[in-house]
C-alpha positions as CSV (number, residue, x, y, z in Angstrom):
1,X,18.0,13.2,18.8
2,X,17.0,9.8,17.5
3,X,15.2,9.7,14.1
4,X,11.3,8.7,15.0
5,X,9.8,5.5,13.1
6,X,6.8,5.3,10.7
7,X,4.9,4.6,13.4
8,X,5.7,7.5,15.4
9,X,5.0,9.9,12.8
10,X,1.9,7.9,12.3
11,X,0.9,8.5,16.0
12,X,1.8,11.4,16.1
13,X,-0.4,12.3,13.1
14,X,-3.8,10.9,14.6
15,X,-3.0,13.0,17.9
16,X,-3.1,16.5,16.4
17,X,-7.0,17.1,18.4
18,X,-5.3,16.1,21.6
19,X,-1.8,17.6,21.7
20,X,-2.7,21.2,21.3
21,X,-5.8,23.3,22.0
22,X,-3.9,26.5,20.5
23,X,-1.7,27.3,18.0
24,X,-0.5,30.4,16.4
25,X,1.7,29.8,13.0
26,X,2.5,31.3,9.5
27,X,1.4,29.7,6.8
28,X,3.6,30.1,3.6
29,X,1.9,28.2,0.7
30,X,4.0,26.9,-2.0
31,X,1.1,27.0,-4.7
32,X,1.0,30.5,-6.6
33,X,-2.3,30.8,-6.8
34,X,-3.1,31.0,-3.0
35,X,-2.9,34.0,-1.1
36,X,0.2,33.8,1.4
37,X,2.0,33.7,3.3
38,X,-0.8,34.5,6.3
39,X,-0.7,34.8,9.8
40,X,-3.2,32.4,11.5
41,X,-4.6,31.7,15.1
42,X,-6.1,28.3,16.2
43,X,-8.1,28.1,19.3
44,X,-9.9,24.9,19.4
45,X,-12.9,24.0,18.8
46,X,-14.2,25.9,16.1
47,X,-12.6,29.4,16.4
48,X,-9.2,30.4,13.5
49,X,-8.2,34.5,12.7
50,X,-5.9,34.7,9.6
51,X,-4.3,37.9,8.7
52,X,-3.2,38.0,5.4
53,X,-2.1,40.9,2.5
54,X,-5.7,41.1,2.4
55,X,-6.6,41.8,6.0
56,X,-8.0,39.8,8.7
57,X,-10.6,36.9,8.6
58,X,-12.5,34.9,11.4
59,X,-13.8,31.8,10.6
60,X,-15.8,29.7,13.1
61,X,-17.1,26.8,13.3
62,X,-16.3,23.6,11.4
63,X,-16.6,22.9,8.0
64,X,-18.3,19.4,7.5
65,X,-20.5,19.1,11.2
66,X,-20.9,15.7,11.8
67,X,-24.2,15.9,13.7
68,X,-26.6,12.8,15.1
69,X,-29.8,13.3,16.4
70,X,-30.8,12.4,19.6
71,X,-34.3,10.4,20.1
72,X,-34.3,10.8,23.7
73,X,-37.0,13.6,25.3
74,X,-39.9,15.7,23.7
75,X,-37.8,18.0,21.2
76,X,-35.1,17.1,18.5
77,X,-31.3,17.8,20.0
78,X,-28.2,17.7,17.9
79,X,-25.5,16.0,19.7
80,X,-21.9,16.5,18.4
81,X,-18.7,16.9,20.5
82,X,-15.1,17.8,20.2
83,X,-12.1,15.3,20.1
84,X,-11.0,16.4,23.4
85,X,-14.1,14.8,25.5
86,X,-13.1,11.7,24.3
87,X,-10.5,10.0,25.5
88,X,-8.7,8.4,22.5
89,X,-6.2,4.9,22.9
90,X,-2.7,6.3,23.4
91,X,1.0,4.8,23.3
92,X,3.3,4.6,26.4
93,X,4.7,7.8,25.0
94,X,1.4,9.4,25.1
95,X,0.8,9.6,21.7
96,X,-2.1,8.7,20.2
97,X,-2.4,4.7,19.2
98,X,-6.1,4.8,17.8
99,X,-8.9,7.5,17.6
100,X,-12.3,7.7,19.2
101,X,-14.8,6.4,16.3
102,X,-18.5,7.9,16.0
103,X,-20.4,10.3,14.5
104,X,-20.7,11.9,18.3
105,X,-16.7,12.7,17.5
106,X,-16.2,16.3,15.3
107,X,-12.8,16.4,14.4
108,X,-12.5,18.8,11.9
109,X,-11.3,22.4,12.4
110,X,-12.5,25.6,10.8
111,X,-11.7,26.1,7.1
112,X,-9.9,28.9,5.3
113,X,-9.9,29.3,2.0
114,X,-9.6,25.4,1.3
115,X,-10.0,21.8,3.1
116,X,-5.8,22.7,2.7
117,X,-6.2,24.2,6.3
118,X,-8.3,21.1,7.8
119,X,-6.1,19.0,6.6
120,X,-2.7,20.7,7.6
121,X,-4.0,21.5,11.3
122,X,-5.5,17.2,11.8
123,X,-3.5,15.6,9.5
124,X,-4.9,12.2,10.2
125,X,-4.9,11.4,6.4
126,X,-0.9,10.7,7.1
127,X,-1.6,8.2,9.6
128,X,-2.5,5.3,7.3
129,X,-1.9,4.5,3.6
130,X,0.8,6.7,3.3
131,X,4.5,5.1,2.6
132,X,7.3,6.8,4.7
133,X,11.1,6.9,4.0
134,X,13.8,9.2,5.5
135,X,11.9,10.6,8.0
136,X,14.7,12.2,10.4
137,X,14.4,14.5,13.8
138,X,15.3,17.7,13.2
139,X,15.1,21.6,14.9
140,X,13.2,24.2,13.4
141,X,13.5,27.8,14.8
């Protein structure tokens, strides 16, 4: 298994919204004040259960709606789509080279708790500004 560059782990950072449309996952947080660990379900868009010591939550929708309004016919429309009707710029390996830009383009997924879970389930933020050293390929479970 050959260790992936900075730009591979970049790439594969912005294509979070186009390489899965589900995911199921246990979150165990490191920070003692957050509940944990929980149990969570993804189905994208807009739909995340999380069981945790405290029970079950369902949280739909997305937490910062990037919406536009349409000017076109004789009543207001919001217009606002998911990453995956849009076709982004991807690598030769299929990962994603650059992202879709527009407010027409809702990337975000639901939030739990804190923009933590946004983050950790897109993290784009990774894919630029960030300096990367020792990155190797490795097998977990």
């Amino acid at each position: 298994m050959r260790a992936p560059s900075a730009d591979d782990f970049r790439a594969l950072a912005r294509s979070s919204p186009w390489l899965f449309t589900t995911l199921h996952f246990t979150h165990r947080p490191t920070d003692p004040r957050r509940v944990g660990p929980a149990e969570a379900w993804l189905q994208r868009p807009g739909l995340l259960r999380v069981e945790d010591e405290n029970g079950a939550h369902v949280v739909t929708g997305v937490p910062y709606m990037r919406r536009r309004l349409a000017t076109e016919g004789t009543s207001p429309e919001w217009s606002v789509s998911p990453p995956d009707e849009h076709e982004p710029t991807r690598r030769p390996d299929g990962l994603v080279a650059a992202r879709p830009a527009g407010l027409e383009v809702d990337y975000d997924d639901p939030m739990w708790q804190s923009y933590v879970w946004v983050a950790m389930l897109d993290p784009v933020e990774l894919a630029t500004g960030t300096r990367l050293t020792e990155l190797a390929a490795t097998e977990r479970r």
